[in-house]
TORKOLVEX-573344 format. One line per field, with one value per residue (C-alpha): residue number from 1; x negated, y, z negated; residue in one letter. Coordinates in pm, 1 decimal, decimal comma. Layout:
N
lumdren: NUM/...
xx: X/...
yy: Y/...
zz: Z/...
zavo: A/...
END
This chain:
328
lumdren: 1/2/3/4/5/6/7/8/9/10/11/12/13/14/15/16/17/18/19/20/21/22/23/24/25/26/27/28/29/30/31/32/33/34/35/36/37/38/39/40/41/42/43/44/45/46/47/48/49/50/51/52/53/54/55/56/57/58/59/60/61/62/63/64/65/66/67/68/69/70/71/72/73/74/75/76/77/78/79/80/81/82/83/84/85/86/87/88/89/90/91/92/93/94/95/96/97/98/99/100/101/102/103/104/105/106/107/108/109/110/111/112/113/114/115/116/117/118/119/120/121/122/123/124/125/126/127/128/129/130/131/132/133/134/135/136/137/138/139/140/141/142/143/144/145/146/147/148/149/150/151/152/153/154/155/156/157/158/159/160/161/162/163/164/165/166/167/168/169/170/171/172/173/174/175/176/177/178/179/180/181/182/183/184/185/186/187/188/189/190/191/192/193/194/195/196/197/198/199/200/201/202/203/204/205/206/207/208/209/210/211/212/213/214/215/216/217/218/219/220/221/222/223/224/225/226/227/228/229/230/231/232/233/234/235/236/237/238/239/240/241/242/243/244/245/246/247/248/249/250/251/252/253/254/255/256/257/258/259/260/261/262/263/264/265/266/267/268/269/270/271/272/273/274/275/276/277/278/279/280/281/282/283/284/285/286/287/288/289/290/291/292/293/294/295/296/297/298/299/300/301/302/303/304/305/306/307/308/309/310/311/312/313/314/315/316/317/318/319/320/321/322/323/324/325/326/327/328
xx: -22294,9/-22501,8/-22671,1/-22981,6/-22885,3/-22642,3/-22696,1/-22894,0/-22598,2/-22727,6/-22477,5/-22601,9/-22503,3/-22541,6/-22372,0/-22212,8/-22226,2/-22315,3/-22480,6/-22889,6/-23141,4/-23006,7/-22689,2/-22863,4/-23104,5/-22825,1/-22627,1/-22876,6/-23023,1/-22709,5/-22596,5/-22949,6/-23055,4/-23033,8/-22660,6/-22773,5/-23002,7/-22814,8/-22469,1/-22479,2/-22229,9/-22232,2/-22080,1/-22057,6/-21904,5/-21697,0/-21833,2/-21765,5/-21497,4/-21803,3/-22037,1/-22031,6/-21912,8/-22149,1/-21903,6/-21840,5/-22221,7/-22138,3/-21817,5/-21988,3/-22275,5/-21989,9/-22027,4/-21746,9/-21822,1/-21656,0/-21509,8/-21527,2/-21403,4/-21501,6/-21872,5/-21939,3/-22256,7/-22122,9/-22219,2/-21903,9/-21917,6/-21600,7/-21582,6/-21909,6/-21862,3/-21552,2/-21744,9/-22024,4/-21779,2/-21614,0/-21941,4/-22014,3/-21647,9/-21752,9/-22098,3/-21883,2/-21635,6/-21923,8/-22212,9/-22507,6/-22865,2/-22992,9/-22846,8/-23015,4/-22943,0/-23010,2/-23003,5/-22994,5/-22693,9/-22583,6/-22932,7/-22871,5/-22474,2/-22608,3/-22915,9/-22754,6/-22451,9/-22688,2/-22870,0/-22507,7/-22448,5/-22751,1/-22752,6/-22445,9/-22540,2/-22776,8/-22836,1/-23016,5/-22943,6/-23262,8/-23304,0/-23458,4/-23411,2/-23533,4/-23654,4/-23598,2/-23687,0/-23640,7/-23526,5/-23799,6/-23884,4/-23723,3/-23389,9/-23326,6/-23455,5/-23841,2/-23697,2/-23392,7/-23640,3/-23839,7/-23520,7/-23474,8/-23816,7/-23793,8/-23435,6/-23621,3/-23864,8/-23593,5/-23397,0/-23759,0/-23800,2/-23480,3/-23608,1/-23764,2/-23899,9/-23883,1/-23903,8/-24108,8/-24030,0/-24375,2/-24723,0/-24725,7/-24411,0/-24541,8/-24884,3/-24627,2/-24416,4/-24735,2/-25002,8/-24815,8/-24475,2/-24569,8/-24249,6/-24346,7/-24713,3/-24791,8/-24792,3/-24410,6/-24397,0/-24388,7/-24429,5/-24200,9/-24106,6/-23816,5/-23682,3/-23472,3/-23330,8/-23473,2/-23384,8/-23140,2/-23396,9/-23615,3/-23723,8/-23545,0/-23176,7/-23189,0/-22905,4/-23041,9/-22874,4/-22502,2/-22619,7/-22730,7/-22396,2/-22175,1/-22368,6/-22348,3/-22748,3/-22944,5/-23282,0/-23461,7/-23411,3/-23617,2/-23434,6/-23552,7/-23293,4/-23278,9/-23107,3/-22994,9/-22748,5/-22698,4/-22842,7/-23083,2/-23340,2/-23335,4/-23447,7/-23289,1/-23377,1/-23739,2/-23647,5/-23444,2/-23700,5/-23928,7/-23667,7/-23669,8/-24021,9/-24040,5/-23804,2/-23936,4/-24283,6/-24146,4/-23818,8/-23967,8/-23921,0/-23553,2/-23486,9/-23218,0/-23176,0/-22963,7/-22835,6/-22697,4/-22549,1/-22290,8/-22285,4/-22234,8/-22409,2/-22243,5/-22119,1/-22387,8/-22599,1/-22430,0/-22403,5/-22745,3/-22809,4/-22543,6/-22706,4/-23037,1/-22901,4/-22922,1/-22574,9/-22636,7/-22952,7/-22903,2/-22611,7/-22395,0/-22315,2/-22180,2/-22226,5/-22311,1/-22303,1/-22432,0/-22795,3/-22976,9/-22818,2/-22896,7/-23290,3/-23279,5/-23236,4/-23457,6/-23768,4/-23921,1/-23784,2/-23813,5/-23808,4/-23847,5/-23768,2/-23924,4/-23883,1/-23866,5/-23899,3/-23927,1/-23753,0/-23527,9/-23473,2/-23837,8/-23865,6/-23601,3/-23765,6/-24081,7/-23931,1/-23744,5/-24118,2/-23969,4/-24248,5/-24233,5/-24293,5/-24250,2/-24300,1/-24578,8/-24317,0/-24316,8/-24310,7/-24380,7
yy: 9963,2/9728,5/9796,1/9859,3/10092,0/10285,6/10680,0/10842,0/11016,6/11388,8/11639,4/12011,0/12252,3/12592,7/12861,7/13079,3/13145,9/13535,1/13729,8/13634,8/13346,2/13120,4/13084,7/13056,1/12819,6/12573,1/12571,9/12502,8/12233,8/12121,2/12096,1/12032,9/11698,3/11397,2/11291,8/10931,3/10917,7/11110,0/11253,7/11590,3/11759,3/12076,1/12235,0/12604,4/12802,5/13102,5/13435,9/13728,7/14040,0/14295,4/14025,0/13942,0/13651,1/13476,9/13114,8/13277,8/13147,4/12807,2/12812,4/12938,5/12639,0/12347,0/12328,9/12297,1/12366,1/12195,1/12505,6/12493,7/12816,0/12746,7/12747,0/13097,0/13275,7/13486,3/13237,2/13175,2/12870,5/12687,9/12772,6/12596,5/12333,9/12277,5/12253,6/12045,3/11763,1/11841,9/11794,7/11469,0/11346,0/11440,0/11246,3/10923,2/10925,8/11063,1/10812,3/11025,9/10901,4/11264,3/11553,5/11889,6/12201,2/12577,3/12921,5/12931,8/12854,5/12537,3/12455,0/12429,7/12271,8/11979,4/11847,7/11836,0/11687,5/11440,1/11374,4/11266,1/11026,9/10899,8/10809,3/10550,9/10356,0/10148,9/10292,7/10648,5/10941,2/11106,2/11479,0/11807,0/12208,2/12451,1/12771,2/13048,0/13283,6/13328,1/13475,5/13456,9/13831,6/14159,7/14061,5/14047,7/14101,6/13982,3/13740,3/13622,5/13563,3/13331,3/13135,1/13090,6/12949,2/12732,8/12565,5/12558,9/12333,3/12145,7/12074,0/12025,1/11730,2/11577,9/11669,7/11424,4/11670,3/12055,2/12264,7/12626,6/12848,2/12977,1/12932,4/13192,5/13084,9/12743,6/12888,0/13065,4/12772,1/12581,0/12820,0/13137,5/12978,8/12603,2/12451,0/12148,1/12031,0/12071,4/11715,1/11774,0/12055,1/12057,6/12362,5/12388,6/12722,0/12839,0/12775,3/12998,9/13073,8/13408,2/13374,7/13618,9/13861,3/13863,3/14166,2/14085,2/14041,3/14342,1/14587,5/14931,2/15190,3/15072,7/15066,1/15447,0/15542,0/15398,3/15613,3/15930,5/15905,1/16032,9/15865,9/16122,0/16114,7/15851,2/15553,0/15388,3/15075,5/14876,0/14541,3/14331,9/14291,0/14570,9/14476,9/14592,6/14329,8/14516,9/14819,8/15069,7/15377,0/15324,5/15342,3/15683,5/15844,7/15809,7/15931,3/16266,2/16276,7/16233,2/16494,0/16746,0/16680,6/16674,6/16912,1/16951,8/16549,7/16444,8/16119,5/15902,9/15615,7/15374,9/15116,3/14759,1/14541,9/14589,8/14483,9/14572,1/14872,0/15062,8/15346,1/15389,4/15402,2/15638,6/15863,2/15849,4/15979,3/16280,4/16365,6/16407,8/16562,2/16292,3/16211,4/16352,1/16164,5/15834,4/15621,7/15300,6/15081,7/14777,0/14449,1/14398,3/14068,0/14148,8/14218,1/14185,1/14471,9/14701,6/14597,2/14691,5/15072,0/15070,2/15239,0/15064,9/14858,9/14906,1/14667,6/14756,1/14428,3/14387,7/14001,6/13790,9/13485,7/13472,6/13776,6/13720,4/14064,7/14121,3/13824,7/13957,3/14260,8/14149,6/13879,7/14230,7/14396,4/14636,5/14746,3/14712,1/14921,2/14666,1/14627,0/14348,0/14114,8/13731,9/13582,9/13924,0
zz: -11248,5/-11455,6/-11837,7/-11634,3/-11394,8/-11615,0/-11603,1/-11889,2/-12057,4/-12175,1/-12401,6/-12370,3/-12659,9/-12648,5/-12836,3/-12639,7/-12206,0/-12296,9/-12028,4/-12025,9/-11950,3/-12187,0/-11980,4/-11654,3/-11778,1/-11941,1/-11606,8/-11366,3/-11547,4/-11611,1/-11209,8/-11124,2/-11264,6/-11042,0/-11041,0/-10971,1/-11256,2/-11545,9/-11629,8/-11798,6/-12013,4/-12122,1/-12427,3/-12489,0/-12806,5/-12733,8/-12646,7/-12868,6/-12737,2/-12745,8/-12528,5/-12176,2/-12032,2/-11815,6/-11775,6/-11379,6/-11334,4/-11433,2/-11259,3/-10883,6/-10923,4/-10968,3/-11365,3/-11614,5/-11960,4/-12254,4/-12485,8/-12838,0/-12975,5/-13305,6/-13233,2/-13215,0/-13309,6/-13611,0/-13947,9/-14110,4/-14345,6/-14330,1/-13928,5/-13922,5/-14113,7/-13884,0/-13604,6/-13727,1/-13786,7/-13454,9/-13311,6/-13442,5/-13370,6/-12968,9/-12992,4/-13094,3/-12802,8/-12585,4/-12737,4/-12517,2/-12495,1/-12522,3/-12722,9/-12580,2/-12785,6/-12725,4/-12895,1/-13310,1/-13407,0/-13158,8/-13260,2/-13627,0/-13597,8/-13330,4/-13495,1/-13830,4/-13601,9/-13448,6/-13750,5/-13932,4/-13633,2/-13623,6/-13988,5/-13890,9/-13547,9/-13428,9/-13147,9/-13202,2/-13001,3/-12866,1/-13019,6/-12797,4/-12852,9/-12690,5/-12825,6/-12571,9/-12859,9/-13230,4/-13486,4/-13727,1/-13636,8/-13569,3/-13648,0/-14009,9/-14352,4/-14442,6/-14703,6/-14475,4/-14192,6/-14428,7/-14481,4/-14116,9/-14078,7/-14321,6/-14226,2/-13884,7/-14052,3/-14176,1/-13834,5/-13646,6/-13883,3/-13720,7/-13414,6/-13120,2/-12865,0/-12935,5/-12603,5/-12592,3/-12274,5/-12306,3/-12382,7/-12645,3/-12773,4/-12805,6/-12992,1/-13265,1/-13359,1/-13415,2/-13551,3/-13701,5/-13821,9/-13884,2/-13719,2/-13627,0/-13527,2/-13193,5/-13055,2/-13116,1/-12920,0/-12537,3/-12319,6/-12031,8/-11822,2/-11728,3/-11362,2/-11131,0/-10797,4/-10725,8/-10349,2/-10336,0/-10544,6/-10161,0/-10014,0/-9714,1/-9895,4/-10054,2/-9948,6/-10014,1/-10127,8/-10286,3/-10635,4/-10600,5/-10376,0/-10611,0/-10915,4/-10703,2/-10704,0/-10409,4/-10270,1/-10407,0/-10721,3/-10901,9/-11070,6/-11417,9/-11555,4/-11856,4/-11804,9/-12132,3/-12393,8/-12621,1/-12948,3/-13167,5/-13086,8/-12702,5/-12879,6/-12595,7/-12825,2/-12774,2/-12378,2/-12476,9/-12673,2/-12395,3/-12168,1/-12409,9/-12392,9/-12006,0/-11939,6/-12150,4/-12000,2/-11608,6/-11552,5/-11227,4/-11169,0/-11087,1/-11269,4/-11410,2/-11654,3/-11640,9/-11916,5/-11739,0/-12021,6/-12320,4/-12610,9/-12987,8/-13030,1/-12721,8/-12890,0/-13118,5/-12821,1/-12653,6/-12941,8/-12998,0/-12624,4/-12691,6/-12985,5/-12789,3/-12486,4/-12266,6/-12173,6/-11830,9/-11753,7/-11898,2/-11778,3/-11915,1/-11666,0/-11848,9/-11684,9/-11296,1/-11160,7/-10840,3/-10998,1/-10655,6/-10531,5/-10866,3/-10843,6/-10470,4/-10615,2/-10865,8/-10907,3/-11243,7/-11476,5/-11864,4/-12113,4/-12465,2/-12683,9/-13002,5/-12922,1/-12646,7/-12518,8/-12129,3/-12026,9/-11694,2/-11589,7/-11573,5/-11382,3/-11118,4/-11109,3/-10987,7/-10746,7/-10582,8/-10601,9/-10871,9/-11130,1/-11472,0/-11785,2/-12097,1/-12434,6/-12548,6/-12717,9/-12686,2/-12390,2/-12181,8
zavo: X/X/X/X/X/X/X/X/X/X/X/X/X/X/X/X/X/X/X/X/X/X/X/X/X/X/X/X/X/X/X/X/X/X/X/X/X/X/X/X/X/X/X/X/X/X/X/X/X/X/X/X/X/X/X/X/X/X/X/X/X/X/X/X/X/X/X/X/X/X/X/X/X/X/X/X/X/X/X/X/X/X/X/X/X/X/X/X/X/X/X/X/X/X/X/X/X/X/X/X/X/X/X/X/X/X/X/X/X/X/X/X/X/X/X/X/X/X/X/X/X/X/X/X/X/X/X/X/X/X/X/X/X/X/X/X/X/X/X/X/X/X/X/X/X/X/X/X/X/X/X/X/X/X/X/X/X/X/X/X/X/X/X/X/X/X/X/X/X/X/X/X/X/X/X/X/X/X/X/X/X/X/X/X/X/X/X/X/X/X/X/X/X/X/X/X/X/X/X/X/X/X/X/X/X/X/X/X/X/X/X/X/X/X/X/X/X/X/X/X/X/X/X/X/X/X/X/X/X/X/X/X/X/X/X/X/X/X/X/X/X/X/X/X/X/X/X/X/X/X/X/X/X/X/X/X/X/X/X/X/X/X/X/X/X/X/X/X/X/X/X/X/X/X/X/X/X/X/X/X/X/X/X/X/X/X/X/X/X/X/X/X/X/X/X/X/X/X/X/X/X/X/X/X/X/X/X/X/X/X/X/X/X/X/X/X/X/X/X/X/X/X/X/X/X/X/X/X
END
């Protein structure tokens, strides 16, 4: 292949393959850019224990992820510092035309990472990150929050192209957080195959049966990871609420996802007297066939960027009760 026809050469970072959009988004762009015109690579940290693993996604569409288990989402300076270096040492042997990074902390490692190489060749490699949130709200401390903003101002100077998933996304890294002005900022939404999500693929009925949950009785599910960002107690004290208001009704929750507040969680739900009517699932990978038994879905997220599950939801003509967070 000549200079002129070679392939545009793009490296995809992302911190972890956990269980959420992030994961599906990296993978299908990934496999689903023109394999004439560019050669993707993707590179994924490792997931944590108390996370789920969603690698089998990547694996079913044809794409193999570069591991790096010392990119991992916990901060840990000398871990990171690691992998920043191990990150540049992959852009030399790889020499990409486009770095693409996702999710905080990949974010962070391979700008600075490009922003190193970049410093040393000719030849410049082009910079874009996507935001498909942030953390710049309901996740830590008012003065640690500032800090993030700033070092996002920091890594969006270093930064070509910076992707929002969202209109009103895009309108808070310009007008309420000041990330980068808005001529840097493109607005592109998220893609997915929501085939299997039709009306007409939907096998009624399992997803109840293997509960022990009759027709009658109506079904309410949460779907996400298990974090405090989710906010699942807002979802229980409503449940409370509902069930003191309603014993007449017959109705049951249940909680798809794990994560690291689990038991917490589900001692929270004991201590209310819930255990009963609210039910952990853990993970489900065939999702199709949990949305075909649902009666609403509930979101309760203090932040979001564009949330998938809602998404699914309404491509299987499941309402839903959410939360005005981000992207919703």
């Amino acid at each position: 292949m000549t200079q002129m026809n070679k392939k545009i050469k793009i490296l995809r970072i992302i911190t972890r393959l956990n269980i959420g959009g992030p994961a599906i988004h990296v993978s299908l762009l990934t496999q689903g850019l023109d394999p004439i015109q560019f050669e993707s690579i993707l590179i994924a940290g490792q997931v944590s224990p108390f996370e789920g693993d969603m690698s089998y996604f990547s694996d079913t569409i044809g794409v193999k992820p570069i591991i790096i288990p010392i990119l991992r989402r916990e901060i840990n300076l000398l871990r990171d510092i690691k992998c920043l270096f191990h990150l540049v040492r992959i852009l030399g042997r790889e020499k990409p035309d486009i770095v693409h990074t996702h999710t905080a902390k990949a974010g962070a490692l391979g700008r600075i990472a490009v922003f190193i190489y970049n410093l040393t060749r000719k030849k410049k490699i082009f910079l874009v990150h996507t935001f498909h949130g942030h953390t710049f709200s309901g996740y830590f401390s008012e003065i640690m929050s500032l800090m993030f903003v700033w070092a996002e101002r920091l890594l969006a100077a270093m930064t070509d192209t910076i992707i929002a998933i969202c209109k009103s996304q895009a309108n808070e890294l310009i007008g309420r957080y000041h990330i980068a002005p808005a001529s840097k900022i493109k607005t592109v939404r998220l893609g997915f195959d929501l085939e299997s999500f039709g009306e007409n693929d939907r096998p009624k009925g399992e997803f109840r049966k293997s509960l022990g949950i009759d027709s009658e009785t109506i079904l309410i599910g949460i779907i996400g990871r298990l974090v405090a960002i989710k906010n699942h107690k807002m979802l229980f004290d409503a449940a409370r609420i509902f069930l003191d208001q309603n014993p007449e009704i017959r109705v049951k929750f249940v909680v798809i996802g794990d994560g690291e507040l689990r038991e917490e969680l589900i001692g929270y739900c004991q201590q209310d007297g819930l255990s009963d009517d609210v039910l952990f699932c853990g993970w489900e990978r065939d999702l199709p066939t949990v949305y075909a038994d649902l009666d609403i879905l509930a979101l309760t997220s203090v932040n979001e960027g564009t949330p998938v599950s809602m998404i699914e939801a309404m491509a299987s003509s499941v309402p839903v009760i959410s939360t005005d967070a981000g992207g919703v």
